[in-house]
C-alpha positions in Angstrom: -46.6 26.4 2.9 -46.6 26.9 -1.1 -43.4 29.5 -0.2 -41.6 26.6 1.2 -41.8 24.0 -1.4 -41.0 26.9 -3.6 -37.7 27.3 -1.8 -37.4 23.5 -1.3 -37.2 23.2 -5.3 -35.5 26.2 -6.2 -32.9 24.7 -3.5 -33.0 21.6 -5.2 -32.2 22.9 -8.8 -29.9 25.3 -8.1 -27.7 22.6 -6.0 -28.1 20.3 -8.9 -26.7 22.9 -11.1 -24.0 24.4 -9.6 -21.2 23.9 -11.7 -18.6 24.6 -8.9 -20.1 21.1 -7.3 -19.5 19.3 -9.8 -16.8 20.6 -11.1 -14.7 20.1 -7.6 -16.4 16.3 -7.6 -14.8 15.8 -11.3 -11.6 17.2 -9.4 -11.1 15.1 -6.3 -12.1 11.6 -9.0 -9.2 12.9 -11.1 -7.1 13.5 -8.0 -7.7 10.2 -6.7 -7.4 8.2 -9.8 -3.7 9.9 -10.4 -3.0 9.5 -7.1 -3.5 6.2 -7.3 -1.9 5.2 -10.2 1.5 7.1 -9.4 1.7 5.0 -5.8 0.6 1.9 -7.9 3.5 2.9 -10.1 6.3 3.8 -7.4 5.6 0.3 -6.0 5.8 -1.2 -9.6 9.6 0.9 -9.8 10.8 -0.3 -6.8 9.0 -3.9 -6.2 11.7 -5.3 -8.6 14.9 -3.6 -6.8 16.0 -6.7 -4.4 19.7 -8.4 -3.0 19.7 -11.6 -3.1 20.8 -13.6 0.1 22.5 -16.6 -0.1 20.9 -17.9 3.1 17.7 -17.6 2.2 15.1 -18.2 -1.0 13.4 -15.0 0.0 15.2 -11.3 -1.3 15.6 -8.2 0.4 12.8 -6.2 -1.4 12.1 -2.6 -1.7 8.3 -3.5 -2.3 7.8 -2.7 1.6 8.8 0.2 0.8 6.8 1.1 -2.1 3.5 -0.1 -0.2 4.2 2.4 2.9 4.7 5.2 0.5 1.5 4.3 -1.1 -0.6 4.1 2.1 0.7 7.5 2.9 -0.3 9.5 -0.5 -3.5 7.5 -0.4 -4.5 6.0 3.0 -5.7 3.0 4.0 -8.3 2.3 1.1 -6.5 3.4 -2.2 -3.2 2.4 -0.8 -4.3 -0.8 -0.7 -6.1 -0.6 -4.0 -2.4 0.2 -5.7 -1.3 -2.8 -3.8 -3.4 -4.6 -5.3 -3.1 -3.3 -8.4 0.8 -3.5 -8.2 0.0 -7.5 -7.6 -1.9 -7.5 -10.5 -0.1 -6.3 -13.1 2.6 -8.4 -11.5 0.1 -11.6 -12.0 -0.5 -10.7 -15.6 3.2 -11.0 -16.8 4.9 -7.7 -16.0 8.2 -8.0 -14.1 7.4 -5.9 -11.0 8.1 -8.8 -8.7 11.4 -9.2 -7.0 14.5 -9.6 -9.4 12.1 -8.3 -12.1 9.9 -11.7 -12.1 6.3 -12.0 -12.6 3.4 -14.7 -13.2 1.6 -17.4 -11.7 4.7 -19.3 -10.9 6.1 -16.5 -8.7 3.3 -15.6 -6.7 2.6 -19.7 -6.4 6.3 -20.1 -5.2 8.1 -19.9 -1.4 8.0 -16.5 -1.7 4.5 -15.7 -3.1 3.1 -15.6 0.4 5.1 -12.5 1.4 3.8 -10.4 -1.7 -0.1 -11.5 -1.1 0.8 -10.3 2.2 1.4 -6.8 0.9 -2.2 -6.5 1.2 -3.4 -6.7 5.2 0.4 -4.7 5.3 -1.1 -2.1 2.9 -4.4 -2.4 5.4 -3.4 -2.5 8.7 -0.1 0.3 7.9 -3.0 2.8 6.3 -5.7 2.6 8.7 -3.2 3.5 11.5 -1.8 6.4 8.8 -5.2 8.3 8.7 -6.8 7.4 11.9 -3.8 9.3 14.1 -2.6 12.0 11.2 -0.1 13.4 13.3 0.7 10.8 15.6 4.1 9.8 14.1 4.6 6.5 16.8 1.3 5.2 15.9 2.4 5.5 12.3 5.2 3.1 13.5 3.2 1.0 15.2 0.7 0.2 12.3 3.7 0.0 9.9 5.3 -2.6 12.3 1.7 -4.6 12.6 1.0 -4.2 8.8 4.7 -5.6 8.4 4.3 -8.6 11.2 1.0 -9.9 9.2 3.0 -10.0 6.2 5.6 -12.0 8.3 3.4 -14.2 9.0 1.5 -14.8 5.9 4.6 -15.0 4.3 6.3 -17.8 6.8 3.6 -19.8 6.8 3.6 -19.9 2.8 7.5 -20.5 3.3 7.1 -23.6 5.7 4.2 -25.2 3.5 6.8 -24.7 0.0 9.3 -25.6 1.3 8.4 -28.3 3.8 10.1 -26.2 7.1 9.3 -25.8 10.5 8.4 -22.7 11.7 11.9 -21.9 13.3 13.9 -22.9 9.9 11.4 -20.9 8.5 11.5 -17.7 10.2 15.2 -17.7 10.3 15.1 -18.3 6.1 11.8 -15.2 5.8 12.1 -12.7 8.5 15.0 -12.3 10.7 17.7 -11.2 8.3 15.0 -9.2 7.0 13.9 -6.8 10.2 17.2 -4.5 10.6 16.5 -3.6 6.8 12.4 -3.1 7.1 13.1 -0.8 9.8 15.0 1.0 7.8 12.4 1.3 5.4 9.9 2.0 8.0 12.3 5.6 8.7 12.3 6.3 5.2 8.9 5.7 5.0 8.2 8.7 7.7 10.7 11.4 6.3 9.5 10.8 3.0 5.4 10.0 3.9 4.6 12.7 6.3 5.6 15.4 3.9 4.0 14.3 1.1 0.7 13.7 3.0 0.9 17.6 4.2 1.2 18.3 0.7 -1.7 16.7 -0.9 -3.9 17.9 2.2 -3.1 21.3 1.2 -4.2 20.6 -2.2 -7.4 19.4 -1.5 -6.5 15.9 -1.6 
């Protein structure tokens, strides 16, 4: 008996001081914090890149883009966290918005309700990303969801600015907007998937 508790605390001590531990625990926080902040900064650079169309109050962003990248380098929990972030710093007075806008005033306006919908996007687009790793159509499937929720988020913001039904409102928020989300959806895939593998093979 006195053997075993002698084992139990050596145990104890020497897995409290193994510098390898820590020192790989130390790694994966730094990992994760860069991580973070370079997706939180890709969706900063291209957030602002956006065509106008005269049809509609509401640009053709590259933000969607930006969030799937993130979700993919990070997964469903830090992706979103550097959506959120990206929405922040956006909030705070930096020009990461569409057309290099930012503020109160943006994310208050018709189109505010289609970057707050970045977030179940980010959500709904990552869970699907890291439960089925390698199942490329149910990547697709969660990035179409993720996008549909911020559709919808978005309309409904739309309709209540700009005093629309929900027809007027879908042809003014989503329907010119689909052919070009798909193609970010592709991109999202060619690009995602490799850089996943990559940080898996790191350790990340």
């Amino acid at each position: 008996m006195l053997n075993s508790e002698l084992y139990s605390r050596n145990y104890k001590v020497t897995k409290n001081n193994n510098p390898t531990a820590k020192n790989k625990t130390a790694k994966l926080t730094t990992l994760t914090i860069t991580r973070v902040a370079l997706a939180t900064a890709v969706i900063c650079v291209l957030g602002p890149l956006s065509i106008n169309l005269p049809i509609s109050p509401v640009p053709i962003s590259l933000g969607i883009l930006g969030i799937f990248l993130a979700v993919y380098v990070n997964g469903w929990l830090y992706g979103t966290l550097s959506c959120m972030l990206y929405i922040l710093i956006g909030f705070v007075g930096v020009p990461v918005f569409a057309g290099f806008t930012s503020g109160l005033t943006k994310l208050a306006g018709p189109t505010g309700g289609y970057i707050i919908g970045y977030i179940p996007l980010a959500l709904i687009a990552g869970f699907f990303i890291s439960k089925f790793e390698k199942k490329i159509p149910l990547h697709i499937l969660g990035m179409v969801l993720g996008t549909l929720s911020c559709y919808l988020l978005g309309t409904l913001w739309l309709m209540i600015s700009l005093k629309l039904d929900f027809s007027a409102a879908l042809m003014a928020g989503v329907i010119p907007y689909i052919p070009a989300d798909a193609v970010k959806m592709a991109i999202a895939v060619g690009l995602g998937i490799p850089v996943r593998s990559g940080i898996k093979k790191i350790g990340g």
